[in-house]
C-alpha positions as CSV (number, residue, x, y, z in Angstrom):
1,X,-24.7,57.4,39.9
2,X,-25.9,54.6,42.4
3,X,-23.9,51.8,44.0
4,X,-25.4,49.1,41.4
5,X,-24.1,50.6,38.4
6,X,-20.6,51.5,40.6
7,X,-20.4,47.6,41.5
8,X,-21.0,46.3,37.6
9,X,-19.0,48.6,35.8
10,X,-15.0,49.6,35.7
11,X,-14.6,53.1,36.4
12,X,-13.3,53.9,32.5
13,X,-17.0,53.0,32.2
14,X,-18.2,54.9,34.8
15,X,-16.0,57.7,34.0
16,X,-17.8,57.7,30.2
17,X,-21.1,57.8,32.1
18,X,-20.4,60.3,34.0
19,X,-19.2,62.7,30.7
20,X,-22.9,62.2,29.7
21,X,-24.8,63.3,32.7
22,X,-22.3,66.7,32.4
23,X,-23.2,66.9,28.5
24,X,-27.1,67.0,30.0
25,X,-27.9,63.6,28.7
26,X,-31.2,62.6,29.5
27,X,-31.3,59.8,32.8
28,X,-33.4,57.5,31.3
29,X,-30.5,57.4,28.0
30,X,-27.9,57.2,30.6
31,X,-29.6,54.3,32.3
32,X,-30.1,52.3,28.9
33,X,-26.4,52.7,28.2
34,X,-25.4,51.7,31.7
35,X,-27.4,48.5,30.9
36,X,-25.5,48.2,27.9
37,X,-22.5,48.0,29.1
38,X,-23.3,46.2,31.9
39,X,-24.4,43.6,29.9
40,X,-21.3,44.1,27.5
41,X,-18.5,43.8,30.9
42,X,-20.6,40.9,31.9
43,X,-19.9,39.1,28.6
44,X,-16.3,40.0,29.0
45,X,-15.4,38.9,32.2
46,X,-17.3,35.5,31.5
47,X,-14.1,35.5,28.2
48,X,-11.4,37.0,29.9
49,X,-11.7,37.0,33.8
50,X,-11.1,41.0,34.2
51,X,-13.0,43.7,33.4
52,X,-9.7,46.0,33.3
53,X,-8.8,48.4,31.1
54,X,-5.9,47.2,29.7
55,X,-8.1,43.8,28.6
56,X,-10.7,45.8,27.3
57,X,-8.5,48.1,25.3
58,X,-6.6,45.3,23.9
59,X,-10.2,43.8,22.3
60,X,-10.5,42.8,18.8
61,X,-13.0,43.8,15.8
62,X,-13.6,39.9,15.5
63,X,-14.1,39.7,19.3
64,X,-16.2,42.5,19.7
65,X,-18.2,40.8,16.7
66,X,-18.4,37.9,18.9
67,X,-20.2,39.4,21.7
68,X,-22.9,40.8,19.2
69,X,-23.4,37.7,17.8
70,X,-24.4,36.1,21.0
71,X,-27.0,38.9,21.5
72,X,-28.1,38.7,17.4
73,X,-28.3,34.7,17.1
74,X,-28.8,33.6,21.0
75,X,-30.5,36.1,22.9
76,X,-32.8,37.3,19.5
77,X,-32.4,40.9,20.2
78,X,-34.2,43.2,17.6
79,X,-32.4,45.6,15.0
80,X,-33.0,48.8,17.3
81,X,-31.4,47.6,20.2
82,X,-28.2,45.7,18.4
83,X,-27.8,49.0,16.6
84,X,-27.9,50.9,19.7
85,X,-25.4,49.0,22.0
86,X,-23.1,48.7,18.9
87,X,-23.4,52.9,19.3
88,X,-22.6,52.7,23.1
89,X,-19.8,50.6,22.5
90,X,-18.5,52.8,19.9
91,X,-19.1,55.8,21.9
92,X,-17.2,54.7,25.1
93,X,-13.9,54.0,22.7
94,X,-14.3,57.6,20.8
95,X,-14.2,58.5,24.5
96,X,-11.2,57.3,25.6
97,X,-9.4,57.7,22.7
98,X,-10.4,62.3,22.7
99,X,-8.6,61.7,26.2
100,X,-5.8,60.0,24.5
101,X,-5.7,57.1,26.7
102,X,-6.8,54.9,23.7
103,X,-6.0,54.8,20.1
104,X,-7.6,51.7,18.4
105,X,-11.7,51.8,18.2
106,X,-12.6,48.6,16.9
107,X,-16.2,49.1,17.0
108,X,-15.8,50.7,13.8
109,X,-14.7,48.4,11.6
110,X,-17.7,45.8,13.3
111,X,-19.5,43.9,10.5
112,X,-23.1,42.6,11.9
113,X,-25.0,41.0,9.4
114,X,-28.7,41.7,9.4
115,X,-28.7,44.8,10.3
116,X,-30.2,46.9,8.0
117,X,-27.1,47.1,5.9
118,X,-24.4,46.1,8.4
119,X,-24.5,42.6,6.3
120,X,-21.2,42.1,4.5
121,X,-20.9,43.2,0.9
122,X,-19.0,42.0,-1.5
123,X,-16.8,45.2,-0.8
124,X,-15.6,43.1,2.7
125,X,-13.9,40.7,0.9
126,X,-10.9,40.7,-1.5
127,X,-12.1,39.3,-5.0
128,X,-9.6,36.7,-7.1
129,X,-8.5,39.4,-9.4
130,X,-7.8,41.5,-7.0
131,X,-6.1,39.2,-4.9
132,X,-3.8,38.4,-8.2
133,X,-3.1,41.9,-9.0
134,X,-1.6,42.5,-5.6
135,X,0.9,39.4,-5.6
136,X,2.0,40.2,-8.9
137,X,2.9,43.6,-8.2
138,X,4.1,42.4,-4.7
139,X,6.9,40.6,-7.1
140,X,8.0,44.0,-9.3
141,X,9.4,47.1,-8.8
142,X,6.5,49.2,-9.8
143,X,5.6,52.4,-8.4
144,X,8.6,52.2,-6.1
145,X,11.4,54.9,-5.1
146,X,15.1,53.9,-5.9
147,X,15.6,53.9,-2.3
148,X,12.8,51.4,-2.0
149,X,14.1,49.3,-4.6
150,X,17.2,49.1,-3.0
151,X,15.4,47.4,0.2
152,X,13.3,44.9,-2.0
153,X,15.4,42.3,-1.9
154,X,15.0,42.0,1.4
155,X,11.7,42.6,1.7
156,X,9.4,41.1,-1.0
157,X,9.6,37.3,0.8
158,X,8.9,39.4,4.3
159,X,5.7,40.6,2.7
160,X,4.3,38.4,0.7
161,X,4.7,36.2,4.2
162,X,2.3,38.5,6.0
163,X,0.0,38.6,3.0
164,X,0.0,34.6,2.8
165,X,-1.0,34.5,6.7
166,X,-3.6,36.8,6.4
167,X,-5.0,35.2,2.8
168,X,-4.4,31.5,3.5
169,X,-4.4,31.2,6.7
170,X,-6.5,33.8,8.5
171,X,-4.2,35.3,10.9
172,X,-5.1,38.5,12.3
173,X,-3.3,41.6,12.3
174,X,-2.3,40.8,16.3
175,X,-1.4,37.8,15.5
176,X,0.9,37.8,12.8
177,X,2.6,40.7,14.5
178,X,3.1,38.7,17.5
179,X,4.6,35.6,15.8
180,X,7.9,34.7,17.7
181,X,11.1,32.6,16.5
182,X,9.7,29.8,18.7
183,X,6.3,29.4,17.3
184,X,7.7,28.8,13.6
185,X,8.3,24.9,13.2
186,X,10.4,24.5,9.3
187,X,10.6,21.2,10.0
188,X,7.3,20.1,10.3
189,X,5.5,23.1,8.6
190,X,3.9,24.5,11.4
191,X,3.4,27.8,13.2
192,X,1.6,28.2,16.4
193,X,-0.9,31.0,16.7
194,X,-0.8,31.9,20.3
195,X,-3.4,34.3,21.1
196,X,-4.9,36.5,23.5
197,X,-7.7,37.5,22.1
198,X,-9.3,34.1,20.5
199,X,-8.0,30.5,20.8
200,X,-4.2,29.8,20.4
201,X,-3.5,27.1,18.0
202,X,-1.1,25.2,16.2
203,X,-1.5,25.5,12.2
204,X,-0.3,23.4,9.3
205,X,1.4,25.4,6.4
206,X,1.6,24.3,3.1
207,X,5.2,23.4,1.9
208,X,5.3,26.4,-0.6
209,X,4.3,28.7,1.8
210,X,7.2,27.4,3.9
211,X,9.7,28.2,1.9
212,X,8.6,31.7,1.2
213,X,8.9,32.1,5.1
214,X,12.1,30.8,5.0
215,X,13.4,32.5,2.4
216,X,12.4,35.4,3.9
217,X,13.7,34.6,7.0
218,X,17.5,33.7,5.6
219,X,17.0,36.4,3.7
220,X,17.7,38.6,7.3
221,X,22.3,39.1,7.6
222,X,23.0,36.3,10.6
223,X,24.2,39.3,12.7
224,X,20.5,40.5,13.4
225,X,18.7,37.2,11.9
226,X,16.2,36.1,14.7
227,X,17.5,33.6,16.7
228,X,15.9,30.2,16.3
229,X,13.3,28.9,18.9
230,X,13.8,32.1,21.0
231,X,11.4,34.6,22.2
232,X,12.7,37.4,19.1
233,X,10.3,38.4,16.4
234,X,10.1,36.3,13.8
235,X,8.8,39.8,11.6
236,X,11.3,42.4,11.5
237,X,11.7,46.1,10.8
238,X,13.7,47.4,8.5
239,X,16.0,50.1,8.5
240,X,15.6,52.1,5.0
241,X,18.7,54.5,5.7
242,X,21.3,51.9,6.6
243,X,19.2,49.3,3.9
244,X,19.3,46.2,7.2
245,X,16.6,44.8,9.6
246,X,16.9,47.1,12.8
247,X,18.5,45.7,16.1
248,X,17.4,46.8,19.6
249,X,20.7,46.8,21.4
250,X,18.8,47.5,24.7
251,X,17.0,44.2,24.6
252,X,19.5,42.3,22.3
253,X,17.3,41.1,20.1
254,X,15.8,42.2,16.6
255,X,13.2,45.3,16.9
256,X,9.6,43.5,15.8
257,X,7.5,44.7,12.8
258,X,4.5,46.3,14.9
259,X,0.7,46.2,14.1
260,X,0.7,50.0,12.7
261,X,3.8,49.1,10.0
262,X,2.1,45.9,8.6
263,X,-0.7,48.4,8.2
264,X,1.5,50.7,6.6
265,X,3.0,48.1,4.1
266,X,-0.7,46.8,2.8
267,X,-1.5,50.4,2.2
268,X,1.3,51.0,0.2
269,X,0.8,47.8,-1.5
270,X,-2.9,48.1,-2.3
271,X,-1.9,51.0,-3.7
272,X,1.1,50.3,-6.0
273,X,-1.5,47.4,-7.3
274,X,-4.4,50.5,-8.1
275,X,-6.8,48.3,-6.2
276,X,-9.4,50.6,-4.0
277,X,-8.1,52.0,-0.8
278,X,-9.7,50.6,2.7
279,X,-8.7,47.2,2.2
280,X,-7.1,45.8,5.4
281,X,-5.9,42.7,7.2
282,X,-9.4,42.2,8.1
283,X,-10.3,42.0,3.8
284,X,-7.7,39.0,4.1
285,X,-9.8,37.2,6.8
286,X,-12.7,37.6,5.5
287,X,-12.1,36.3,2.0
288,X,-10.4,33.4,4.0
289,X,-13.1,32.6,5.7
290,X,-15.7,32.8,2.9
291,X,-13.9,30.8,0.6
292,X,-13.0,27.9,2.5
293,X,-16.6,27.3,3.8
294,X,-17.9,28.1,-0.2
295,X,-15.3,25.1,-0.7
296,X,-17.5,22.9,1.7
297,X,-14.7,22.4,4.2
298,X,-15.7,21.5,8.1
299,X,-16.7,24.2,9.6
300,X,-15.0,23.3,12.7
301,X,-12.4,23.3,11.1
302,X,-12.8,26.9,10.0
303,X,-13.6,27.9,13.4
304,X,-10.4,26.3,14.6
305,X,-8.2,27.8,12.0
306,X,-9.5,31.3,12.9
307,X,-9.0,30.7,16.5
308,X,-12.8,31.4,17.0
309,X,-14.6,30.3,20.3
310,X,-18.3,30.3,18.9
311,X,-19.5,28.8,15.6
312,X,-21.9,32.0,16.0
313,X,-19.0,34.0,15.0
314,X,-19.0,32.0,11.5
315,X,-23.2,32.6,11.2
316,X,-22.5,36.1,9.1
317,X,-20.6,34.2,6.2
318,X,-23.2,31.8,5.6
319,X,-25.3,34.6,5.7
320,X,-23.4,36.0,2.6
321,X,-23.2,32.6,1.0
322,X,-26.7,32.2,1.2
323,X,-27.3,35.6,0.0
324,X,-24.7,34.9,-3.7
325,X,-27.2,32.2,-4.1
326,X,-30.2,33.1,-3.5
327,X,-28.8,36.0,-6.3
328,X,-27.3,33.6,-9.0
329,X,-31.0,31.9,-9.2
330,X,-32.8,34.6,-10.3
């Protein structure tokens, strides 16, 4: 592989590359990919200032969405091409991931509207009944083991928390996970989002919604309660065996409720409600999104709440919007 391409791209990248030419790839394939990405690195060192590996593994659905928005709305590329850097950029995660050096893909959960059936579907966004049925069985015992009911007191107000961020205020998965004792401001219902992915960002909570964080928060026995303003996790695990919130001794401080168990707990959720499986923190987000620009609010505004950095990145729910009305008039 010549210098240029060594010079432009990280070696994970080059290293992907390289598995094609073994696999007998034809050149002139491997030099449209290597374009690809080229183009694709650029983009992320202009957003992050590193083309590492650790930055690039840490990318989001919504971020990756991002960069192919730029090419969609800015740069007018056609169907065929989108479609085939949204394959390279797919491939080069499957790669990494067979090697086991990286377990999230989220090129495949990539919404691009426009393209030939990549536009979001009704099926991307969580509909009002369905968003009923889940907070009412979020409040029962349902469907749940005695040893589960056992834990619920603790953990319906935990929950319905995460739910509430995603639904109502946008949050993504990363960021909800993240949420530390010294973002969370009771007083003045506030949380601040601080990301590393989008825009951090201080939020305004409804007073409500307050208190269902609160009450899940007092909820916790002081002894392993998070402590406030401090760098613990302000969402904890829980321990099912010894029915408490866990405590890392090594760290003194409260073990956090990681990405993969929020993932785990809608799962189970979706599916104690009988509502179809797939729905995600993502669904929440989405139907966030969509229904506070359908209620005509400022779509900077929006943009802000989702920590966005483009109002490109909002183009694919007017998309929808237009598309529901363009529907309801025939």
């Amino acid at each position: 592989m010549d210098d240029l391409f060594e010079n432009t791209l990280p070696q994970f990248a080059l290293e992907y590359l390289e598995s094609l030419q073994q696999k007998g790839r034809q050149p002139s394939t491997i030099k449209r990919y290597t374009y690809d990405l080229q183009d694709f690195f650029r983009w992320l060192y202009a957003e992050k200032n590193t083309t590492d590996f650790i930055t690039w593994q840490s990318l989001t659905t919504v971020e990756i969405e991002q960069f192919l928005a730029i090419l969609q709305y800015k740069r007018h590329y056609k169907s065929r091409t989108m479609k085939r850097i949204i394959t390279v950029l797919k491939q080069l995660y499957r790669y990494h991931q067979r090697l086991g050096s990286c377990k999230v893909n989220p090129v495949e959960c990539v919404i691009t509207p426009g393209l030939n059936g990549t536009e979001m579907k009704s099926e991307d966004f969580i509909s009002e009944l369905e968003q009923k049925r889940l907070l009412r069985i979020m409040d029962s015992d349902d469907g749940l083991s005695e040893n589960q009911q056992k834990a619920r007191t603790y953990l319906t107000a935990r929950n319905k928390s995460i739910i509430y961020l995603f639904l109502y205020y946008g949050l993504t998965l990363k960021e909800t996970a993240n949420l530390k004792m010294k973002d969370i401001y009771f007083e003045r219902n506030e949380l601040y989002i601080e990301s590393t992915t989008g825009v951090s960002r201080m939020i305004a909570i409804a007073a409500g919604h307050k208190k269902l964080l609160y009450s899940y928060y007092v909820t916790i026995p002081e002894p392993v309660r998070p402590r406030y303003h401090s760098h613990d996790p302000f969402f904890v695990a829980f321990d099912f065996q010894r029915n408490t919130y866990r405590w890392m001794y090594e760290v003194d401080q409260p073990k956090a409720l990681t990405e993969i168990a929020i993932q785990k707990m809608i799962r189970e959720e979706i599916k104690r409600a009988g509502l179809r499986k797939g729905i995600s923190a993502q669904h929440f987000r989405h139907t966030y999104a969509l229904e506070t620009l359908k209620a005509n609010v400022d779509p900077e505004f929006v943009l802000k709440q989702l920590g966005l950095k483009t109002p490109i990145a909002l183009q694919r729910y007017f998309d929808y919007i237009d598309k529901e009305q363009h529907l309801s008039k025939k």
